[in-house]
C-alpha atoms as one frame of an Amber mdcrd trajectory, in Angstrom:
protein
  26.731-140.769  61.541  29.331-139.127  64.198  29.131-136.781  66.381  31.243
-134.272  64.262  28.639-134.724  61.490  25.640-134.445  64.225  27.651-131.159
  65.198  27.363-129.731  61.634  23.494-130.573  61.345  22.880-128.533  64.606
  24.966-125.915  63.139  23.264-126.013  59.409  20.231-125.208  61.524  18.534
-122.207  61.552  19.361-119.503  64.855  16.814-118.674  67.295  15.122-119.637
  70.254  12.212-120.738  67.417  14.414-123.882  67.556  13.518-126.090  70.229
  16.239-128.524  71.442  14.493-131.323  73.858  16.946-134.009  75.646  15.490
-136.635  77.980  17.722-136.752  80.778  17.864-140.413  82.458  20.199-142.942
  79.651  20.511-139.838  77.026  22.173-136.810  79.203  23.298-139.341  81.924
  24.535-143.271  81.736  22.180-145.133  84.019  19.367-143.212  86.353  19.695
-140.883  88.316  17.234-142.569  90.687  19.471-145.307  91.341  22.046-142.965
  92.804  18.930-141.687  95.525  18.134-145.163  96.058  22.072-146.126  96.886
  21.842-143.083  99.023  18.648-145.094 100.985  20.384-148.003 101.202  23.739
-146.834 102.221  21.939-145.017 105.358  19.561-147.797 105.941  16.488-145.613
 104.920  15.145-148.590 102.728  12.887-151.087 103.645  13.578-154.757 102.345
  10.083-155.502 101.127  10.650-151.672  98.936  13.703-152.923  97.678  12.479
-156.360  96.553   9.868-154.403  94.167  11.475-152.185  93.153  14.571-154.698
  91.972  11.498-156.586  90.921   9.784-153.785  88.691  13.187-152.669  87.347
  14.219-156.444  86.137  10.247-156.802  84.346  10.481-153.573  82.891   7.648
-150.912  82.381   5.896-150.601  79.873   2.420-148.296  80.350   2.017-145.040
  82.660   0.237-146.457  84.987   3.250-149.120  86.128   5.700-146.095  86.261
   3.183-144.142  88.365   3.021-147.091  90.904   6.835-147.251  90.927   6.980
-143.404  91.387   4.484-143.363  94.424   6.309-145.924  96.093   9.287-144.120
  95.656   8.104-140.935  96.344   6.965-142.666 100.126  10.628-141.919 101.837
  10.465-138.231 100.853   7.070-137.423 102.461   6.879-135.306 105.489  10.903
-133.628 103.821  11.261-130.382 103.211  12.012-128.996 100.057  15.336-127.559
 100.880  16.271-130.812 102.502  16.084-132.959  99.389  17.106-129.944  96.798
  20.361-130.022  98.884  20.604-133.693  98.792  19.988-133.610  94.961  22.887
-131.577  94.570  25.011-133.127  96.894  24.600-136.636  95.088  24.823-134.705
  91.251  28.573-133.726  92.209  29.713-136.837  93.881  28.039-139.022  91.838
  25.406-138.843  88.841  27.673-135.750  87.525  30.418-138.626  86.745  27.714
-140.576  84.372  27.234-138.056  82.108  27.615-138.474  78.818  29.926-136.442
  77.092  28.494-136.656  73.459  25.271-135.166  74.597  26.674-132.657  76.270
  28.559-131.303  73.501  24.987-132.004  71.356  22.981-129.230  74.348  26.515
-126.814  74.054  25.706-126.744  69.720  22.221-126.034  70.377  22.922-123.260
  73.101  25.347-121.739  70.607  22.780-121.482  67.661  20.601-119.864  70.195
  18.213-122.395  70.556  15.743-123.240  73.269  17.451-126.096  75.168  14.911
-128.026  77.339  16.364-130.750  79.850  12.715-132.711  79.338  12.185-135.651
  82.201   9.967-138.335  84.062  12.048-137.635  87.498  11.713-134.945  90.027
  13.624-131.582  89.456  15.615-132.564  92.599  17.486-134.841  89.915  17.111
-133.236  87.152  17.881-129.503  87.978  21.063-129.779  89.461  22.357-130.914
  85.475  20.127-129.199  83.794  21.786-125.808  85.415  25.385-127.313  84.133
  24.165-127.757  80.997  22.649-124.622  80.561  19.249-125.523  79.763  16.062
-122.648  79.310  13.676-124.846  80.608  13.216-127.885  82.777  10.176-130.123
  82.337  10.219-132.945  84.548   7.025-134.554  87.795   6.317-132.261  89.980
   6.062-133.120  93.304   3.210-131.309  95.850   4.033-130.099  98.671   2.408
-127.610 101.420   4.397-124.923 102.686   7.530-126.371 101.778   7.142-129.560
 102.795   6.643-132.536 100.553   3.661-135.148 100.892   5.028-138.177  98.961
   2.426-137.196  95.942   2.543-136.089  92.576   0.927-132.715  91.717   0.524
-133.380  88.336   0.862-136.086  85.818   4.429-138.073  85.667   6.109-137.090
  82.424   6.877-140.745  81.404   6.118-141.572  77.577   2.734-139.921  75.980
   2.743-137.440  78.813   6.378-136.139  78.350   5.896-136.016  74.752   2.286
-133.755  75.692   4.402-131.681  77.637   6.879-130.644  74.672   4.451-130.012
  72.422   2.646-127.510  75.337   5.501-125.972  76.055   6.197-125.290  72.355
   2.909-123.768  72.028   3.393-121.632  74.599   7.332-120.069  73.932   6.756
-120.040  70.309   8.852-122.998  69.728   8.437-124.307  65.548   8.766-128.517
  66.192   9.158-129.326  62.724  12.316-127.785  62.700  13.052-128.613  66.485
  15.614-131.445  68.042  15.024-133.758  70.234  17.276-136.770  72.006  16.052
-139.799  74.285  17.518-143.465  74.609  14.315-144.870  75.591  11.496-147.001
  73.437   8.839-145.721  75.810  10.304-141.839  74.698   8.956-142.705  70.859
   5.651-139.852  71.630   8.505-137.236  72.630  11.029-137.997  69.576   8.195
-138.653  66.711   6.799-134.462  68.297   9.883-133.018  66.582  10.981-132.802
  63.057  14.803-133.684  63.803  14.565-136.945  66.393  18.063-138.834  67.576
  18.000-142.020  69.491  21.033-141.626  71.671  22.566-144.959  72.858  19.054
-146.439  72.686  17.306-149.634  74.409  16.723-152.664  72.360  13.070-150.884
  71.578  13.903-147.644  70.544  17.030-149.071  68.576  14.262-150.907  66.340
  11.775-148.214  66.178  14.594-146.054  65.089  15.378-148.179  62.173  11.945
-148.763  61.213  11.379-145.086  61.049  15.018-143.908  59.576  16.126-141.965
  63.133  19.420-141.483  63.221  21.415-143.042  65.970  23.933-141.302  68.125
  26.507-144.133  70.074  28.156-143.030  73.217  30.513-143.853  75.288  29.754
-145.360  78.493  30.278-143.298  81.532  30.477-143.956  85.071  30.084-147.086
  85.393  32.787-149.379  87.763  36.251-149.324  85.993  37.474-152.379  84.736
  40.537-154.926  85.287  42.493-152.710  82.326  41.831-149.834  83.800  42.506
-150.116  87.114  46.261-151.893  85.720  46.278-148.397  84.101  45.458-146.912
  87.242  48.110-148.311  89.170  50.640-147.776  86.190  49.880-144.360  86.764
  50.556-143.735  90.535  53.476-146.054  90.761  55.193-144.275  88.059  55.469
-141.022  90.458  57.386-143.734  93.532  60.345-143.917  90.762  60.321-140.769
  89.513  60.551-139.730  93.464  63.269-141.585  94.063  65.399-140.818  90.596
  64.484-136.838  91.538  65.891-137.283  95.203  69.024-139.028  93.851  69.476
-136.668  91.162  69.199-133.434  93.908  71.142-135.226  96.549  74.254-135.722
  93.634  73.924-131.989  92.022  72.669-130.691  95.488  69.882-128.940  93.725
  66.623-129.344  94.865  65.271-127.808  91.880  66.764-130.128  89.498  65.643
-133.301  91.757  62.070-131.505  91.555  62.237-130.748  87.898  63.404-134.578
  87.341  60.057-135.759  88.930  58.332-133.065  87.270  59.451-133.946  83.888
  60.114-137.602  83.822  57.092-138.002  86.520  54.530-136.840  84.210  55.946
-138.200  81.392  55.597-142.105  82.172  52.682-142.036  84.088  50.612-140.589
  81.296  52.041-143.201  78.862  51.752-145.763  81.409  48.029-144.998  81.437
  47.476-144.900  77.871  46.496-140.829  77.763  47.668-138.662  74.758  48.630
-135.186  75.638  47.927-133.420  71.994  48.942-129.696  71.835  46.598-128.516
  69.214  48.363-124.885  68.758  50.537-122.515  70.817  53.170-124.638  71.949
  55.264-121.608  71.788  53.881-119.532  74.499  54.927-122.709  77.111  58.181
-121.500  76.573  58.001-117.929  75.251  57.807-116.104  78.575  59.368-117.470
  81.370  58.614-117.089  84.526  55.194-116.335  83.430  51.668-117.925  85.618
  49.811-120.491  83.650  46.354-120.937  84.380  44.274-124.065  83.014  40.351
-125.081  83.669  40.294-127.871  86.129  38.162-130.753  86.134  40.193-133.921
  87.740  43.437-134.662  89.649  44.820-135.917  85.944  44.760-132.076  84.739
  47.685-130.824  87.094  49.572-134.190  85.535  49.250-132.837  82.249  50.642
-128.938  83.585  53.422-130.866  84.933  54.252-132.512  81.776  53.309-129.400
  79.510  55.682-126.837  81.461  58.232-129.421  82.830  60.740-127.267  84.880
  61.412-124.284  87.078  57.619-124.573  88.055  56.002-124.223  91.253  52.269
-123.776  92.240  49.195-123.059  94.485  46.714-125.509  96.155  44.234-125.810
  98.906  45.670-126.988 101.985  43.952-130.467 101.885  46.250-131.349  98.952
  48.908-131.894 101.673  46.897-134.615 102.408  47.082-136.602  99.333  49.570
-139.276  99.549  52.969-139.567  98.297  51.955-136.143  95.839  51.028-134.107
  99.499  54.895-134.122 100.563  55.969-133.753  97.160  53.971-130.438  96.961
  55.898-129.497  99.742  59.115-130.502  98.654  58.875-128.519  95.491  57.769
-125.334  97.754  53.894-125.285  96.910  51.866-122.777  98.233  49.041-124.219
 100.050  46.002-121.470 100.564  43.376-122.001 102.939  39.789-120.771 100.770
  37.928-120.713 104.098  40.063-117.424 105.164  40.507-114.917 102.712  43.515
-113.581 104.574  45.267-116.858 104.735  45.365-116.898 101.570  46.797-113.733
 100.702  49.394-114.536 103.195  50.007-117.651 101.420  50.776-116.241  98.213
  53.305-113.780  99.029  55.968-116.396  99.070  55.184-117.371  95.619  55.425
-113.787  94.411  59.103-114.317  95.858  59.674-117.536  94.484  58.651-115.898
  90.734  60.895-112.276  91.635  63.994-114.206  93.650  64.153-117.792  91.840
  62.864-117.585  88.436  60.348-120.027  89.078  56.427-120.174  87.003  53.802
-120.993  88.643  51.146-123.467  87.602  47.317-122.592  89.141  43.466-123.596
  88.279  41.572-120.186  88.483  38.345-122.313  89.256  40.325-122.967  92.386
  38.010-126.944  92.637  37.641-129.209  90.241  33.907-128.721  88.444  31.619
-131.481  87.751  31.083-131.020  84.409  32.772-129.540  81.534  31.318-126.198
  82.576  33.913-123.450  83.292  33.328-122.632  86.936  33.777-119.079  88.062
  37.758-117.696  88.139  38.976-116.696  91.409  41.060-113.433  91.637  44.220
-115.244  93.470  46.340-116.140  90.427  45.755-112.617  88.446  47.103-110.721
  91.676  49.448-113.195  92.338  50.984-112.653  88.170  50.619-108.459  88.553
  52.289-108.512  92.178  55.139-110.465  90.155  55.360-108.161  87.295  55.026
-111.515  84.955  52.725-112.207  82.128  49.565-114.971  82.391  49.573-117.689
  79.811  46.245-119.600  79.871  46.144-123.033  79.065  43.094-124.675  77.313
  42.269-128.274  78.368  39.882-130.324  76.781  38.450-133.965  77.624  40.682
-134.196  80.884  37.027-135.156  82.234  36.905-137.945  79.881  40.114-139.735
  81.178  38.975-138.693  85.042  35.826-137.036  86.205  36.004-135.136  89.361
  34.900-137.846  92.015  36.942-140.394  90.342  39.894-142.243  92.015  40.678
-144.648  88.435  42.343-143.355  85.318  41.072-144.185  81.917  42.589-144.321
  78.808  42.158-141.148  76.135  43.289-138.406  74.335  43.673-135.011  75.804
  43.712-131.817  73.778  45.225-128.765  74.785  45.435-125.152  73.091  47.650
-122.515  74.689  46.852-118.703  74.470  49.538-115.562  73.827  50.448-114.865
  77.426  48.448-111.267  79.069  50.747-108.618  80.027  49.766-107.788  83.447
  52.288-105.089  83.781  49.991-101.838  84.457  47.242-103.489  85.963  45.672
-101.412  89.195  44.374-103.704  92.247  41.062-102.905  90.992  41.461-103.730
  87.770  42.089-107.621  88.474  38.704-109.037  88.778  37.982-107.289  85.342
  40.549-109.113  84.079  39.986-112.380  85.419  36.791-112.505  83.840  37.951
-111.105  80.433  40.206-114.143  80.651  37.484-116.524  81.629  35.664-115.179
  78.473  38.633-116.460  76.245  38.735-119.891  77.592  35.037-119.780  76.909
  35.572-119.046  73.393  38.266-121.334  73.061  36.104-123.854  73.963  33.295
-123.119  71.774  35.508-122.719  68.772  37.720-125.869  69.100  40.347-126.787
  66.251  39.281-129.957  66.335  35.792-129.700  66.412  32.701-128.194  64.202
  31.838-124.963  65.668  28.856-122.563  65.037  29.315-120.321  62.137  29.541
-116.519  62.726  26.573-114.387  63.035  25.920-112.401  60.185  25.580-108.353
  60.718
């Protein structure tokens, strides 16, 4: 079955928090474990012993197979974190979920735990490791509840022991069917996802179970039992000979484009048209170099309806600016932090092309900073191109929209014409340096008249606009979407 057709069956389902929706995080949410990313952490800053390592490597290459051997492997690994405070390894957790474990996740599920939060179901992010991995997701994802080993600790600092049982197999599945007692929660009509053979208790609690990418075990068990099976694409894992070729493809596109733009403003003695040359023709090959579909989905006519307008797009990767480039082509400028002047090759070009860097650790920098590009829009004619999230998220989650860009469009007297990007993430995540072939979709929105807005009107609108690429999102062409709730 596909995902589109796992889509409908969530939304066939009946509304209500009644409806439980249960996802095992580690191999189902994520690719991998999330507890390899801590122990790469260890081992990166020596805080690993060799004698740990070789049993751990040891246990992980066996396999477990009962409670008891995951409870040894959890009290060995809980060793390093005794005598740590709690706000010392929630930080950590969070630290490593956007650099790293953020880029495994698994995009199919996600979409899964966003159909479930839209029927108003109860999403639980359910777990054998420690909220210090697990909460950091299950806050992107949205879930309602986390159930995952607690740790003890005394007065906020940890003692390297469980206070509680570790919810691995029969006791995670124990857990759901607790928790469902206690919220309300109907399981013959709930969800629930896992990858794992040992996860068989926790799928066989619910009426509706999915193996999602499963092991070898659950894979069989599945089969023997008629479970549906969700495949997904691998994430985050090391990028292969192709795609690095499609990598490079990519950036060395931009050192010819460079140098056909400076010939082309040197012979017309038009910096704009040597800017719009690498603009255009830029953005143009290096997508098709890598192998990544731009697909306008609908309103390709508001790209060119009202010019100079501000287009704002969600940001998730360095690959979503690309596709602005190649979407609005010419007589564009933009705004970025002041460590993209940084970035090689694209830092000078930024300047070139008259970007407005803004400094987000001084409020009043950045003000400053934008006043040119209210000039640039009045005196030159020129659009401007600028991520309201002002940093790249994680995750597909919207971030929160920054203020800058919706001043910046009324102190113009231009309209804002939001831009809808989905699956950039897919092609690059956030901490990713390697381009991957894909298809991007995009859906642009009738451009906002700003003309009438007060000063204090601005955040207002900023987040009435956040609340359209939110439903935009939701309610994708392309996709099954939830139906409408009846009066």
């Amino acid at each position: 079955m596909s995902l589109d057709e796992r889509l409908a069956e969530v939304f066939a389902a009946p509304r209500g928090p009644e409806i439980g929706a249960f996802f095992d995080y580690d191999g189902t949410v994520i690719t991998g474990y999330s507890a390899t990313t801590f122990y790469n952490h260890r081992i990166r800053n020596r805080q690993i012993g060799p004698s740990e390592l070789a049993k751990t490597l040891l246990t992980t290459l066996r396999g477990i197979d009962t409670e008891e051997e995951f409870a040894a492997l959890l009290e060995m690994s809980l060793r390093c974190w005794a005598g740590k405070g709690e706000e010392e390894v929630e930080a950590l957790g969070r630290k490593l979920f956007k650099s790293e474990i953020a880029g495994q996740l698994q995009h199919e599920t996600w979409e899964l735990a966003q159909a479930h939060r839209a029927m108003g179901h109860t999403v639980v992010l359910a777990s054998s490791a420690t909220r210090f991995q697990v909460e950091p997701m299950a806050e992107a994802l949205g879930a309602d509840h986390v159930l995952c080993t607690v740790l003890e600790a005394k007065d906020g600092v940890l003692t390297g022991n469980t206070a509680g049982p570790a919810l691995w197999g029969p006791s995670k599945a124990r857990a759901v069917v607790e928790l469902a007692a206690e919220r309300g929660i109907d399981l013959d009509a709930s969800f629930a996802y896992s990858n794992g053979g040992e996860d068989v208790p926790f799928l066989a609690a619910v009426g509706n179970p999915v193996a999602v990418a499963p092991d070898d075990r659950l894979a069989h068990d599945a089969e023997q039992r008629g479970w549906p099976i969700q495949s997904c694409v691998p994430r985050g894992k090391r990028p292969g000979v192709v795609d690095l070729a499609r990598t490079g493809a990519f950036y060395g596109a931009w050192a010819g484009a460079f140098g056909l733009g400076l010939g082309v403003g040197l012979l017309n003695r038009s910096r704009q048209q040597g800017v719009d040359t690498v603009l255009g023709l830029g953005s143009d090959v290096s997508l098709a170099l890598a192998g990544v579909e731009v697909d306008v989905l609908a309103g390709k006519e508001h790209l060119w309806s009202h010019r100079p307008a501000v287009f704002v797009f969600n940001h998730q990767s360095n690959v979503d600016a690309v596709v602005m480039m190649h979407l609005v082509r010419e007589r564009m400028s933009g705004m970025a932090k002041k460590e993209a002047k940084n970035i090689p090759g694209f830092g000078q070009f930024f300047q070139i092309a008259g970007v407005a860097f803004l400094d987000r650790a001084d409020p009043g920098k950045a003000i400053e900073a934008m006043r040119p590009a209210v000039d640039k829009i009045r005196e030159e004619g020129l659009s401007m191109v600028i991520s309201p999230e002002g940093t790249r998220t994680p995750t597909p989650r919207l971030g929160p929209f920054k203020k800058g860009p919706f001043h910046l469009a009324r102190q113009a007297g231009v309209p804002l014409v939001p831009v809808v990007l989905r699956d950039v993430g897919k092609v690059q995540w956030r901490g990713s340096k390697s381009v991957r072939a894909g298809r991007i979709e995009v859906v642009v929105l009738p451009p906002i008249a700003t003309d009438g807005w007060a000063p204090e009107e601005v955040a207002g609108h900023a987040e009435a606009t956040r609340d359209l690429f939110v439903q935009t999102l939701d309610r994708w062409p392309t996709r099954p979407s939830a139906p409408e709730e009846s009066a």
